[in-house]
N, C-alpha and C positions, 0 to 999 in steps of 0.2 A: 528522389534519387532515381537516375536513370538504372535498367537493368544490368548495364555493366559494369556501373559502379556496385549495386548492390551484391554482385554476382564476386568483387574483386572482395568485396567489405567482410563476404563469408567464405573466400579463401583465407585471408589472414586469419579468421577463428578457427577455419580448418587446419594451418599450420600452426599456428596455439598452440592449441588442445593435440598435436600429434608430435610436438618439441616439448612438452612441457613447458611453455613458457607463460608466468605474467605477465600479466597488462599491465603498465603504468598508466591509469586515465587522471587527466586533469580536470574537477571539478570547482567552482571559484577559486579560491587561492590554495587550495593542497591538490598535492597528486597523489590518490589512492592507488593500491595494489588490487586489482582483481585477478580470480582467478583464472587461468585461460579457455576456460567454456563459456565467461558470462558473455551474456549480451548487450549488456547496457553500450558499449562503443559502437556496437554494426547497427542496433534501435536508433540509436541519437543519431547517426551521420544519414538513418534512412527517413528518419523521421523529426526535425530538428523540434520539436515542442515536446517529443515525449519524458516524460520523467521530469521536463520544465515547465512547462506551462504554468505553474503554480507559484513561481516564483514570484512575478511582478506581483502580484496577490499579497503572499506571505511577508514580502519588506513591507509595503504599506501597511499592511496589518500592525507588524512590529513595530510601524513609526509611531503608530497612533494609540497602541497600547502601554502599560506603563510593563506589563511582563507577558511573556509569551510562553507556553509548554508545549510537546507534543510528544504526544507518545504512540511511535515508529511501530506499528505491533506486525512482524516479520522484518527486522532491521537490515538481513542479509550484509551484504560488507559495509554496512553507513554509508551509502551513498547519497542516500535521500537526505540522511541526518546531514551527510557535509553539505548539502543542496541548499536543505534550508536552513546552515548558517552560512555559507556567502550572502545571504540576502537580508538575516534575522541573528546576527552574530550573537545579541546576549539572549537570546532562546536558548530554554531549558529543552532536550532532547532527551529523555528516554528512550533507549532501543530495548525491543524484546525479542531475543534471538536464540532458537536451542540448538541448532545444528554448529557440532564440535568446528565441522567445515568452515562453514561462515564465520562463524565465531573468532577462528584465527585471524581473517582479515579485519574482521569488525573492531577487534580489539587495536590490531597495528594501523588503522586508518583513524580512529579517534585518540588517539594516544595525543596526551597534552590538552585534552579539552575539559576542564573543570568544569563546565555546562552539559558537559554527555556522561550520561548514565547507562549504563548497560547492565540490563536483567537476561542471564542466563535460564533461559526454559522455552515453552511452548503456552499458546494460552487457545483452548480448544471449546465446544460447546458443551461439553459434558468430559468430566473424568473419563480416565480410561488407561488402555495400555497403548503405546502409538512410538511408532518407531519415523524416520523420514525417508523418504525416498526423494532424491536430487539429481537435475545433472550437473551439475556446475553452478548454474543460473540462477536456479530457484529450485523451489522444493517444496514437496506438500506432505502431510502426515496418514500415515496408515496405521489403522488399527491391528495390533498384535495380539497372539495369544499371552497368557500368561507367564507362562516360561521363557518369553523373549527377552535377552540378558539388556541391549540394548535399547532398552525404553529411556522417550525422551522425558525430562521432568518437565511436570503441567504444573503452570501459575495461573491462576486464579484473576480475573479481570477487578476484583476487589486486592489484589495482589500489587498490580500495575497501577491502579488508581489512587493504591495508595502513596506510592513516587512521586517523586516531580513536588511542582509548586502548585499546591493549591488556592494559592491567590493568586494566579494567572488567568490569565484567557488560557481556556484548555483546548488541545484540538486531539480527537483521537484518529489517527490512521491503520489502515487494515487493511495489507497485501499479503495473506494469507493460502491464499493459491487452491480456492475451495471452503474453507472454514470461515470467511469473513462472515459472508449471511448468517448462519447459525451462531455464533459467537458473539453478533452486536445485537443480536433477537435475542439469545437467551440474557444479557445483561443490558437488555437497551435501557430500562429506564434509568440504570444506574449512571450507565454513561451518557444519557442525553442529560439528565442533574448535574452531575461533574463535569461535562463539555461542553463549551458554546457551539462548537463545530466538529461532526462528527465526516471523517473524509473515510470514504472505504472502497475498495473493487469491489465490484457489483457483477459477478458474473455468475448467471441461474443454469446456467449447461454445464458449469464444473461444479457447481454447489454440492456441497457431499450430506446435505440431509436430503430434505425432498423438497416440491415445489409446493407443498404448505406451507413451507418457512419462509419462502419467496413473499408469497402471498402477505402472510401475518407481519414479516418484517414494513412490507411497503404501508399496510394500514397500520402498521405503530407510526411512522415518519407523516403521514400524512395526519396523522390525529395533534403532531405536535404543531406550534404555532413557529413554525420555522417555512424557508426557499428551500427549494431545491435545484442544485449546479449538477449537469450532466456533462459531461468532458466522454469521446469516446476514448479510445485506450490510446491512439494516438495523440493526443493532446487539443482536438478542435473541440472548443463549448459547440454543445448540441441545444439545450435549454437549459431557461432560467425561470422558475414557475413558483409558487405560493404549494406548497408542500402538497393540498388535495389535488390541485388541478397536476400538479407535476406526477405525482403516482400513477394517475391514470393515462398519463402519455407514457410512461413506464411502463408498463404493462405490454403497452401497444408496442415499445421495442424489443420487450421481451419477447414477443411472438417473432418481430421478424429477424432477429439472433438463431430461432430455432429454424426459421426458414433458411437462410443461407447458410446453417450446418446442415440440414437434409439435404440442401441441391450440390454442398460440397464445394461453398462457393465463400466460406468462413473468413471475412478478410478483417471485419470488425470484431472483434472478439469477447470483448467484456468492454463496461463502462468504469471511469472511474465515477461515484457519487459522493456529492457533498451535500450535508443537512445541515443550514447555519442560519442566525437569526434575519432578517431582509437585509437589513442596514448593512450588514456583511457580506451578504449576496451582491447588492447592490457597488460596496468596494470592491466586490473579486470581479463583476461583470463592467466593469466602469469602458 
């Protein structure tokens, strides 16, 4: 997208969000409600793979498979959930969403889908007390004192795992806006046993533990006998590698992530990553 269009695409979310008004966006065959601060419309027209790219992937998967699950962990309004059924209709979709916010649209965009589940809560690395903080968009979790009236309720990754179909191909997704890393590190084994495919943001400059966890999550992923699919945030595959040799090109992007955040020059921002058996690497790379 050229600059003027982009420049046109973030005045209509500026007059959104200063009329109050929803979005009506069309995703396969339904037209969600968003609210008028997200950005999924000004992303997708500046960027046409983001948030898609995964689609031609996910049909073929569904063709080949006899069941399909996925569990949406940050489900925000279902978008992703309606995503991938235009593509994977009798996929099982669990969402896990705690913000009252999102919740409202989440609820009236999936409305009528016997195949969509929605768990109300948060699912974090560690108990706690944790409140959200959003602009419209998205949202990530802050840790509260004790006395704070609005704490979100925390579900447990043995909570969400136990959902859904378990004689499916499982896929676990993690757009958690800081929490992913630490969240699929403290319950990785569980979730690499119960999912054939673990898809997650992967981004080490907003991770809200520390860069241990960076670290310890990439040598669990590399210890497994799984590919690794690197997509940058805009939707272009970056690599396709045997899980040890992928970690360690990993690493190498993680430095240079910190370098175009020190020059101020941040335009890639987070990767999304996928840890999935080859044979399936090899479908979603075809």
């Amino acid at each position: 997208m050229n600059s003027l269009k982009r420049r046109q695409s973030q005045f209509r979310r500026a007059v959104r969000i200063r009329t109050h008004r929803d979005v009506e966006y069309r995703i396969g065959d339904r037209t969600l409600l968003l609210p008028p601060e997200h950005w999924l419309p000004t992303f997708q027209e500046a960027y046409p793979l983001y948030d898609r790219y995964f689609l031609d992937f996910l049909g073929r998967l569904a063709d080949k498979v006899e069941r399909l699950c996925v569990y949406d962990i940050g489900g925000n309004v279902g978008d992703t959930a309606t995503a991938i059924l235009s593509v994977a209709p009798d996929a099982k979709v669990v969402c896990v969403e705690g913000s009252e916010y999102f919740l409202a649209y989440l609820h009236r965009n999936v409305a009528g889908r016997d195949n969509v589940e929605v768990m109300e809560g948060f699912v974090t690395h560690r108990p706690g007390n944790w409140t959200l903080s959003s602009d419209g968009s998205t949202g990530h979790l802050v840790e509260t004192a004790d006395d704070v009236q609005d704490q979100a309720q925390h579900l447990t990754v043995a909570d969400i795992l136990g959902r859904g179909d378990r004689n499916a191909v499982r896929i676990w997704k993690s757009d958690t806006d800081g929490f992913d890393i630490p969240t699929v590190l403290g319950a990785f084994d569980d979730i690499a046993a119960a999912c054939a495919i673990i898809w997650m943001e992967f981004d080490p400059l907003i991770n809200t533990s520390g860069p241990e966890d960076v670290r310890a999550l990439l040598d669990k992923i590399g210890e497994l006998d799984r590919d690794v699919v690197l997509y940058d945030n805009f939707g272009h595959r970056m690599l396709h590698l045997p899980g040890r040799e992928g970690v360690v090109v990993i690493e190498q992007l993680n430095r240079w992530l910190a370098i175009q955040a020190n020059d101020g020059a941040r335009r890639i921002g987070y990767f999304d990553l996928w840890v999935l058996p080859s044979e399936l690497a090899d479908l979603m790379c075809e």
